[in-house]
TORKOL-4160 file (C-alpha; in steps of 0.2 Angstrom, whole numbers, padded with zeros to 4 digits, m for minus):
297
<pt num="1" X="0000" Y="0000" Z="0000"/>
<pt num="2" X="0004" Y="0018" Z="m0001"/>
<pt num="3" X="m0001" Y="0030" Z="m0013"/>
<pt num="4" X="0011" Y="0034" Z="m0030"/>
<pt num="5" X="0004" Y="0051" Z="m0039"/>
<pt num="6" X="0018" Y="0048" Z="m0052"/>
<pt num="7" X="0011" Y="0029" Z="m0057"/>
<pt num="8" X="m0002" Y="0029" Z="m0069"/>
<pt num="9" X="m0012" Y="0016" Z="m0078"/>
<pt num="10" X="m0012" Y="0011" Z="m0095"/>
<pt num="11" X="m0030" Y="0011" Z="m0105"/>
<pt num="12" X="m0031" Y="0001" Z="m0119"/>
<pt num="13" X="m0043" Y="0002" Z="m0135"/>
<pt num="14" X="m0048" Y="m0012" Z="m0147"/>
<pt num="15" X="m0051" Y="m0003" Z="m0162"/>
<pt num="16" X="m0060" Y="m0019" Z="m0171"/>
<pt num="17" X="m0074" Y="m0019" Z="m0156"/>
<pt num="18" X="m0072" Y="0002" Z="m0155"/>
<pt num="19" X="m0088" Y="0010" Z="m0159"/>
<pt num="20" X="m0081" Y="0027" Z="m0159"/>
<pt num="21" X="m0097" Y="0031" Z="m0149"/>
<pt num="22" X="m0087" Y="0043" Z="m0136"/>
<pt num="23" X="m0093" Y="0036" Z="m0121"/>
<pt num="24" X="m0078" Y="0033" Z="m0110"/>
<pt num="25" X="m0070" Y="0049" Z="m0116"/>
<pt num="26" X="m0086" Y="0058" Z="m0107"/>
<pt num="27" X="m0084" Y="0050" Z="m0091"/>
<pt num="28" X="m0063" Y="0049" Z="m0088"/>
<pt num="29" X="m0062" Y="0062" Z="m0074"/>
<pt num="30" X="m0044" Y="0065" Z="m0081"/>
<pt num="31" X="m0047" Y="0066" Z="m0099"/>
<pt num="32" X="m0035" Y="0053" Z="m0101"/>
<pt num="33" X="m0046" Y="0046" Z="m0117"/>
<pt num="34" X="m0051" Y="0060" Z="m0129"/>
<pt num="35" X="m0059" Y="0059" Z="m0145"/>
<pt num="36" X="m0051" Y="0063" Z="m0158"/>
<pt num="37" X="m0054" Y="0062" Z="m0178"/>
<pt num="38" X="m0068" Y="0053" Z="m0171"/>
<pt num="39" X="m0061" Y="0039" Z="m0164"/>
<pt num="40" X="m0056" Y="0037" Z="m0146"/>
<pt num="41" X="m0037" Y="0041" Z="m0142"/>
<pt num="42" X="m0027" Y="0038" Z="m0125"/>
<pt num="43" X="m0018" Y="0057" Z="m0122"/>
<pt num="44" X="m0001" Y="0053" Z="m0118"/>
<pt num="45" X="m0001" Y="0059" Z="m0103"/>
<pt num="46" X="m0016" Y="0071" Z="m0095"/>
<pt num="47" X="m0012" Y="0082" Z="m0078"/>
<pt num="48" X="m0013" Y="0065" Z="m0067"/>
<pt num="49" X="m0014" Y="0051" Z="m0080"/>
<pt num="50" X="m0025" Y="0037" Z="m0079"/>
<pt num="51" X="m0028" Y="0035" Z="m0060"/>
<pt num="52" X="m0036" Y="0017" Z="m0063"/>
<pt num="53" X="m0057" Y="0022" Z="m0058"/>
<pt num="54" X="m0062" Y="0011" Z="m0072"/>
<pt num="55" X="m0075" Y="0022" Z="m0079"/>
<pt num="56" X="m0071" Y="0018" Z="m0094"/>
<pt num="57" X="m0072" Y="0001" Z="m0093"/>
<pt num="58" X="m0090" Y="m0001" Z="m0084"/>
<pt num="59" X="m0097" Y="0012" Z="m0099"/>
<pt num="60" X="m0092" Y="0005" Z="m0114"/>
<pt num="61" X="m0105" Y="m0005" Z="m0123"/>
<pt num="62" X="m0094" Y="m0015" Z="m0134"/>
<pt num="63" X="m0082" Y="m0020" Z="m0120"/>
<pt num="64" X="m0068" Y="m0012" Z="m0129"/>
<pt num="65" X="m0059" Y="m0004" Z="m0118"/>
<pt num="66" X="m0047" Y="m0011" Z="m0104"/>
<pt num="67" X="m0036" Y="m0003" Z="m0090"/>
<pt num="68" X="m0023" Y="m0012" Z="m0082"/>
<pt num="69" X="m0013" Y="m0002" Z="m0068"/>
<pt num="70" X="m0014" Y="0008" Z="m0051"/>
<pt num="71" X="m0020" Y="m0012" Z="m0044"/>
<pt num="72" X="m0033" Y="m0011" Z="m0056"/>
<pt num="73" X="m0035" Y="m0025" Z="m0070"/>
<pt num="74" X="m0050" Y="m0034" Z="m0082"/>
<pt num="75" X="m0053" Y="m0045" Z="m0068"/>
<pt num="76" X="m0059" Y="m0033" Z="m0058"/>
<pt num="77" X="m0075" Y="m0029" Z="m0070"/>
<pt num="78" X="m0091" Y="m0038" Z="m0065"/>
<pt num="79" X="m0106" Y="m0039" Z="m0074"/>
<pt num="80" X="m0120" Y="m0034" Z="m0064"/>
<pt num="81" X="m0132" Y="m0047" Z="m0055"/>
<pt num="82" X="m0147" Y="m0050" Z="m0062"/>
<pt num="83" X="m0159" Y="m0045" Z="m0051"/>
<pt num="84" X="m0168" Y="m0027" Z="m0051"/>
<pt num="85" X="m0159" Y="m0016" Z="m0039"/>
<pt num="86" X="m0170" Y="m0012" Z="m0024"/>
<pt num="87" X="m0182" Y="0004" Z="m0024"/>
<pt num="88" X="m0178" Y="0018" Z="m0013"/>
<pt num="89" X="m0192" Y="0011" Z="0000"/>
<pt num="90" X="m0183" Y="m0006" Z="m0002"/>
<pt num="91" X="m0167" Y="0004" Z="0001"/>
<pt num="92" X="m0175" Y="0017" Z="0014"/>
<pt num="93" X="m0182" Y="0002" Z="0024"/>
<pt num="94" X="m0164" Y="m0005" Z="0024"/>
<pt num="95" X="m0158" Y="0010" Z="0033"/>
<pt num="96" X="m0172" Y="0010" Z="0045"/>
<pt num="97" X="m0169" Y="m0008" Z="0053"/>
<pt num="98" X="m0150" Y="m0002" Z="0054"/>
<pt num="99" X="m0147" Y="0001" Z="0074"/>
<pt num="100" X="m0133" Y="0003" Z="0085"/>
<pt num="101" X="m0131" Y="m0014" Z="0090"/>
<pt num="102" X="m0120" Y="m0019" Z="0108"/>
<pt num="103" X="m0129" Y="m0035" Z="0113"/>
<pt num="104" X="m0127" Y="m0052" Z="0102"/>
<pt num="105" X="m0134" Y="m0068" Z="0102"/>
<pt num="106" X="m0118" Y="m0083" Z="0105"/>
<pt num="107" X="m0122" Y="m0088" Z="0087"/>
<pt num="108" X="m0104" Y="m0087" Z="0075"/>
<pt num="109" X="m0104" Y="m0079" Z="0058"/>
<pt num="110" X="m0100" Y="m0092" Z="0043"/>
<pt num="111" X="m0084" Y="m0087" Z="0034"/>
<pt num="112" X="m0094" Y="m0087" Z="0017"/>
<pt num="113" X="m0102" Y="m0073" Z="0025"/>
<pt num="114" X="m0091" Y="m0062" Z="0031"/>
<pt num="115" X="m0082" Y="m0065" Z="0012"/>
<pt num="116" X="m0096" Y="m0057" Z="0004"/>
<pt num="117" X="m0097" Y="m0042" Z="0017"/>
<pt num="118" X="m0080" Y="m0040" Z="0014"/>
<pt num="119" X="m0083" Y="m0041" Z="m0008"/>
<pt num="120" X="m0099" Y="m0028" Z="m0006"/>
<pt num="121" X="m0089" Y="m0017" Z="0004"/>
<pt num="122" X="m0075" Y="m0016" Z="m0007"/>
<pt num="123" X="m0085" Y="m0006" Z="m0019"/>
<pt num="124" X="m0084" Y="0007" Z="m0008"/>
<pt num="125" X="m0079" Y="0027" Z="m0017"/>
<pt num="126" X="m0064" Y="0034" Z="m0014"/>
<pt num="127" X="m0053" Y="0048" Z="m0015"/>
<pt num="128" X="m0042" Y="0044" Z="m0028"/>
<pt num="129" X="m0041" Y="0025" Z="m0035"/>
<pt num="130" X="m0036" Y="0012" Z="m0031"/>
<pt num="131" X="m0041" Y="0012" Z="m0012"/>
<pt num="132" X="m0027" Y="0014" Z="0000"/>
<pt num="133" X="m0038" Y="0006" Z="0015"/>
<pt num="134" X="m0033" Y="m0008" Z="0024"/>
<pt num="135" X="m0046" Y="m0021" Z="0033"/>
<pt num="136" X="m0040" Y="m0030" Z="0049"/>
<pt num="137" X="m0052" Y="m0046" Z="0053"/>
<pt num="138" X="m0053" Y="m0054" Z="0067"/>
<pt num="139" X="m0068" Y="m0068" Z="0065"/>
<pt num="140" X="m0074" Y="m0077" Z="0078"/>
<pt num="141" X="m0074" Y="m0072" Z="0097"/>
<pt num="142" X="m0057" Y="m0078" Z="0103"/>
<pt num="143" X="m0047" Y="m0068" Z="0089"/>
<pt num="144" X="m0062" Y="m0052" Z="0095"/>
<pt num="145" X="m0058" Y="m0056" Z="0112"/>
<pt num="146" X="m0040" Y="m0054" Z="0111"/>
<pt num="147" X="m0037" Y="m0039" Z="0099"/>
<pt num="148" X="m0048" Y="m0031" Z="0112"/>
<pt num="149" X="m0038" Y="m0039" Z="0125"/>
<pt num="150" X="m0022" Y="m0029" Z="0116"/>
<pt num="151" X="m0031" Y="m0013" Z="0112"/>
<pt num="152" X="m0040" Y="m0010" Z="0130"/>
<pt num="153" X="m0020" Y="m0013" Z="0139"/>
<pt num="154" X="m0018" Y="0004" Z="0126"/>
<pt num="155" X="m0033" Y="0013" Z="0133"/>
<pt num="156" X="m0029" Y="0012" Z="0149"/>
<pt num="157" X="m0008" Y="0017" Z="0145"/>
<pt num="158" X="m0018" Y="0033" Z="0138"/>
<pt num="159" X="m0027" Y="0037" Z="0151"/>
<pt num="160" X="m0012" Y="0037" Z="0163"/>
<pt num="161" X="m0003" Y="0049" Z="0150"/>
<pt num="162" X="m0018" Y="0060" Z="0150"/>
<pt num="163" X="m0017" Y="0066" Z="0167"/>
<pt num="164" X="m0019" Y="0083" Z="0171"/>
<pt num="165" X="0000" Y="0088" Z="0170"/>
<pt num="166" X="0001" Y="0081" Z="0153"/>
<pt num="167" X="m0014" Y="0092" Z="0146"/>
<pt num="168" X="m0008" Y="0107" Z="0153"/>
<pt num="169" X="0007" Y="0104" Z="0143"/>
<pt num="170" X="0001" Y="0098" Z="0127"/>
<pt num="171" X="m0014" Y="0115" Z="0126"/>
<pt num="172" X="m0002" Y="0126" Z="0119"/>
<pt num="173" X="0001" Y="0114" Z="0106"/>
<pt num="174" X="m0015" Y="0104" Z="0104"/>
<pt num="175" X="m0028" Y="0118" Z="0109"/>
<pt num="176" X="m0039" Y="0122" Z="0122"/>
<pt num="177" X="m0055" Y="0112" Z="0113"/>
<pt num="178" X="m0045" Y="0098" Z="0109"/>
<pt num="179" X="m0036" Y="0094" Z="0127"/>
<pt num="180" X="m0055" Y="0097" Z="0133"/>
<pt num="181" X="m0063" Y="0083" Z="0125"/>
<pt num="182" X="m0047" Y="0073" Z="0131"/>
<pt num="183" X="m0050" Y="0076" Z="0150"/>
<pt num="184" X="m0069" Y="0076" Z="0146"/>
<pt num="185" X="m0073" Y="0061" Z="0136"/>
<pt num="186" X="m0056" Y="0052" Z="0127"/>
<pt num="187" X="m0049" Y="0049" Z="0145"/>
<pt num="188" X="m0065" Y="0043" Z="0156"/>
<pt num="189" X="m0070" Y="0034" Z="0143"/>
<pt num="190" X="m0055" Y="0024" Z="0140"/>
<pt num="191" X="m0054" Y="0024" Z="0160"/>
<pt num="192" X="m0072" Y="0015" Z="0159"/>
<pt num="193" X="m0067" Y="0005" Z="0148"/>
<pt num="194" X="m0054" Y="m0004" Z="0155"/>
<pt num="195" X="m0060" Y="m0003" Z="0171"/>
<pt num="196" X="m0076" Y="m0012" Z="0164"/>
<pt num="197" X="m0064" Y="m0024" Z="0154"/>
<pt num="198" X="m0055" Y="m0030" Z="0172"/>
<pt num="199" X="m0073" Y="m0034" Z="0180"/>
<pt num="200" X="m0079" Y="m0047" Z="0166"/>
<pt num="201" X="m0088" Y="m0035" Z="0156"/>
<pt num="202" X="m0083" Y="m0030" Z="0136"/>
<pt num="203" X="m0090" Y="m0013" Z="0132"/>
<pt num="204" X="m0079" Y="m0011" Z="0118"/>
<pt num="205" X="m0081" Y="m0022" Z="0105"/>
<pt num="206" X="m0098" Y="m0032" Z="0116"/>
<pt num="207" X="m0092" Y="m0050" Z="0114"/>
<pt num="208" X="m0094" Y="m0048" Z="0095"/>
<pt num="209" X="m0091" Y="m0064" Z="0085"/>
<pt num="210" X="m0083" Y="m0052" Z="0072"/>
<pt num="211" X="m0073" Y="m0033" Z="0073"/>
<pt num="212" X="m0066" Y="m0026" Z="0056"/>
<pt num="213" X="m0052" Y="m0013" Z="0061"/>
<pt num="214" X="m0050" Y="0000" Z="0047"/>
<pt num="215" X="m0034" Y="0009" Z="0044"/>
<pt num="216" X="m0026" Y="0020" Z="0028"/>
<pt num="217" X="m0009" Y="0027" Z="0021"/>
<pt num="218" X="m0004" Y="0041" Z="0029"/>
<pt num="219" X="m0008" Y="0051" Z="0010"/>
<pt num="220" X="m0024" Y="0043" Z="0008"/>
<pt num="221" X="m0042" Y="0051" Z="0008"/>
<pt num="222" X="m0046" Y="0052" Z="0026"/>
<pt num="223" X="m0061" Y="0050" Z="0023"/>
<pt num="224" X="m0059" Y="0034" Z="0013"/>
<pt num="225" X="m0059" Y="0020" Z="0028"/>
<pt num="226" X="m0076" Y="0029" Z="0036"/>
<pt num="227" X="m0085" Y="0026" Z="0018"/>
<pt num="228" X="m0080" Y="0008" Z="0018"/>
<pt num="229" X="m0084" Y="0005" Z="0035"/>
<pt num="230" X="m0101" Y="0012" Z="0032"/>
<pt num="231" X="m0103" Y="0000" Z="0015"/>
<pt num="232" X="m0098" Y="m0014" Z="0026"/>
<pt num="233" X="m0111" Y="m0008" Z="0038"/>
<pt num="234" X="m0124" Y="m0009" Z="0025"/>
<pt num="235" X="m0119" Y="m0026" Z="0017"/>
<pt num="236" X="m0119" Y="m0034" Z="0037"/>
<pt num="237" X="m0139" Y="m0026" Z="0040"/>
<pt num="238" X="m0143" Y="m0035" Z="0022"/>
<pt num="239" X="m0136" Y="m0052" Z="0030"/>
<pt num="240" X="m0147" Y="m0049" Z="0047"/>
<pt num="241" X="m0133" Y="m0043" Z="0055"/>
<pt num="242" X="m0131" Y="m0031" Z="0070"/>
<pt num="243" X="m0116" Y="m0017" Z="0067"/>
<pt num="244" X="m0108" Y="m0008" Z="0080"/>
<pt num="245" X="m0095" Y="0008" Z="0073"/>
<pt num="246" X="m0083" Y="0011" Z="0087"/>
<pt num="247" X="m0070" Y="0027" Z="0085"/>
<pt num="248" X="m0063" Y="0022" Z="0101"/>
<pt num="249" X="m0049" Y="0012" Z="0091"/>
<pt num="250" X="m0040" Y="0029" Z="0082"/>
<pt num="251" X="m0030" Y="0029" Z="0100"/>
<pt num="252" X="m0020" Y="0012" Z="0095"/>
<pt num="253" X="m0007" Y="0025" Z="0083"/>
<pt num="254" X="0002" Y="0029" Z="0101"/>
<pt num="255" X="0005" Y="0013" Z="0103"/>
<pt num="256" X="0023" Y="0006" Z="0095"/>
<pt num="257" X="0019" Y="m0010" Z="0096"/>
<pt num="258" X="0002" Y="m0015" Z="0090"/>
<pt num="259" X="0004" Y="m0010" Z="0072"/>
<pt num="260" X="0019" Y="m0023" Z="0071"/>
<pt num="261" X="0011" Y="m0036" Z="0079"/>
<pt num="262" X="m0004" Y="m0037" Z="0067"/>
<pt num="263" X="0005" Y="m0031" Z="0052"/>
<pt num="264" X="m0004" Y="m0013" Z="0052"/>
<pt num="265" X="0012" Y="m0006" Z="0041"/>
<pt num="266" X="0019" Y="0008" Z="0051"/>
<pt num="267" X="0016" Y="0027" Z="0046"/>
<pt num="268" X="m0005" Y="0020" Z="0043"/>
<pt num="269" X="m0016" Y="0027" Z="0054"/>
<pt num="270" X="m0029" Y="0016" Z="0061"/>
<pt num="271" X="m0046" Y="0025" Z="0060"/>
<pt num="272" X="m0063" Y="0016" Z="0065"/>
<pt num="273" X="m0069" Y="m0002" Z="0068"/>
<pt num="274" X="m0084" Y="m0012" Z="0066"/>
<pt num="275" X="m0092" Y="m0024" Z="0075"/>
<pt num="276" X="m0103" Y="m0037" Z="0069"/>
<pt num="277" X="m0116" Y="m0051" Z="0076"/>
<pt num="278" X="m0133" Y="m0057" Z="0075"/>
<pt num="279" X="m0143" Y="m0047" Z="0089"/>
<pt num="280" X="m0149" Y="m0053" Z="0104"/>
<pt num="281" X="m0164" Y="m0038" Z="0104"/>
<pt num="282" X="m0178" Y="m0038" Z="0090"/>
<pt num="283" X="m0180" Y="m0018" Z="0085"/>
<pt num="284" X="m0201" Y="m0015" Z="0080"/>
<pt num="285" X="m0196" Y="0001" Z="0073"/>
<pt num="286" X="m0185" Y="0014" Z="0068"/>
<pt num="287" X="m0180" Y="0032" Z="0070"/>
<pt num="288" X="m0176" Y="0044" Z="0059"/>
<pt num="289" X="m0164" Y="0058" Z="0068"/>
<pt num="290" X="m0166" Y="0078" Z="0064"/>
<pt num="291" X="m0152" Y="0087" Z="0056"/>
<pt num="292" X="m0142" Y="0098" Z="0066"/>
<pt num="293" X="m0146" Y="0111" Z="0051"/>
<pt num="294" X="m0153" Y="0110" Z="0036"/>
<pt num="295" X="m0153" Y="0125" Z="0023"/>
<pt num="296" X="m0158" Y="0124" Z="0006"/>
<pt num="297" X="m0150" Y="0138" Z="m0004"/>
């Protein structure tokens, strides 16, 4: 992993299937395909190149163009199912049943499953192809159990470190807001946390048969590991699956030593993770929350 802005990928056109009908020239976000003399041209080289989206090769009816490059290749391309694609009440109704969910029944998830999440999460947008996020697994509740064994001994090193003394020192650097919500939430909370862990009780990752720990280069779209996350979020409600997002983790980049010891390469930083279970609570309706504001204009 780690973004290159200097690689590019290289389109290719089959002029014997080309239709000349300009389709992929239209969608390249970096007019890497023009038209020209009415008939499609790779540019040889555009303000970014070919950055690998694949546009091109999802619009073109004849099939004729490919991209290889920037971990992108033919492979990647998929027909689409066929089934219909569900209505926005199908879809709306999706997003209703979706709750916070922090109590599971002991029932495991089958691997099978957790594949496809994984598949239909991988379609997730982002910044600038191809994705530069990184999925930690931990299926089943002994590998949950103890990356949350690991990453609650770090909580509770933090909370230490986030005395009083240490705040004071770090406001001039970190400002007033931020060393605020550390004395006021990031410090109790990891506190509780622990101390909750040392009397029997998991309020971290709730004895979740499954936790997907997100993280991303330190040039990737930070943005980028919250959108998958949320698309894995989505594909685990389709299975019947309770989701649990959890920000608690972004606190495991002070630590030297867990990136090494699951393979987290060094200078990414960890974002968010999800947890996953079938839940031990029915849900007989939904709530559909107010904006904070909302202006049209």
């Amino acid at each position: 992993m780690g973004m290159n802005f200097q690689e590019v990928a290289q389109p290719r056109i089959d002029l014997a299937h080309c239709k000349s009908c300009g389709r992929c020239a239209e969608v390249c976000p970096t007019e890497t395909l023009q038209m020209v003399d009415g008939r499609i041209t790779p540019a040889r080289r555009s303000f970014m190149g070919c950055i690998g989206c694949g546009q091109c090769m999802t619009v073109c009816p004849a099939g004729a163009v490919t991209v290889a490059g920037r971990r992108l290749s033919t492979a990647d391309v998929v027909d689409f199912p066929p089934v219909a694609l569900p209505t926005a009440e199908q879809f709306d109704a999706l997003l209703l049943a979706r709750r916070s969910v922090r109590r599971f029944t002991p029932q495991e998830i089958d691997r099978s499953v957790v594949n496809r999440i994984l598949a239909m999460a991988s379609t997730a947008p982002v910044g600038i192809p191809p994705t530069e996020v990184g999925v930690l697994v931990f299926h089943g509740r002994d590998r949950v159990r103890a990356f949350a064994a690991d990453a609650i001994a770090v909580f509770k090193q933090l909370a230490s470190r986030l005395n009083p003394l240490m705040l004071t020192l770090m406001r001039p650097f970190a400002g007033k807001a931020a060393c605020e919500l550390m004395r006021d939430f990031v410090r109790p909370l990891y506190t509780q946390i622990a101390a909750e862990w040392e009397a029997g009780r998991d309020t971290f990752t709730y004895d979740a048969p499954l936790a997907l720990l997100f993280h991303n280069t330190a040039g990737g779209d930070g943005a980028d590991e919250h959108i998958a996350a949320t698309h894995a979020m989505l594909a685990a409600q389709s299975f019947g699956l309770g989701t649990c997002l959890l920000g608690t983790p972004e606190g495991l980049n002070h630590d030297e030593r867990f990136k090494p010891k699951y393979g987290i390469p060094p200078r990414n930083k960890i974002g968010l993770a999800l947890v996953a279970g079938y839940p031990a609570a029915r849900f007989e309706r939904g709530i559909r929350r107010q904006w904070a504001d909302l202006r049209f204009v």
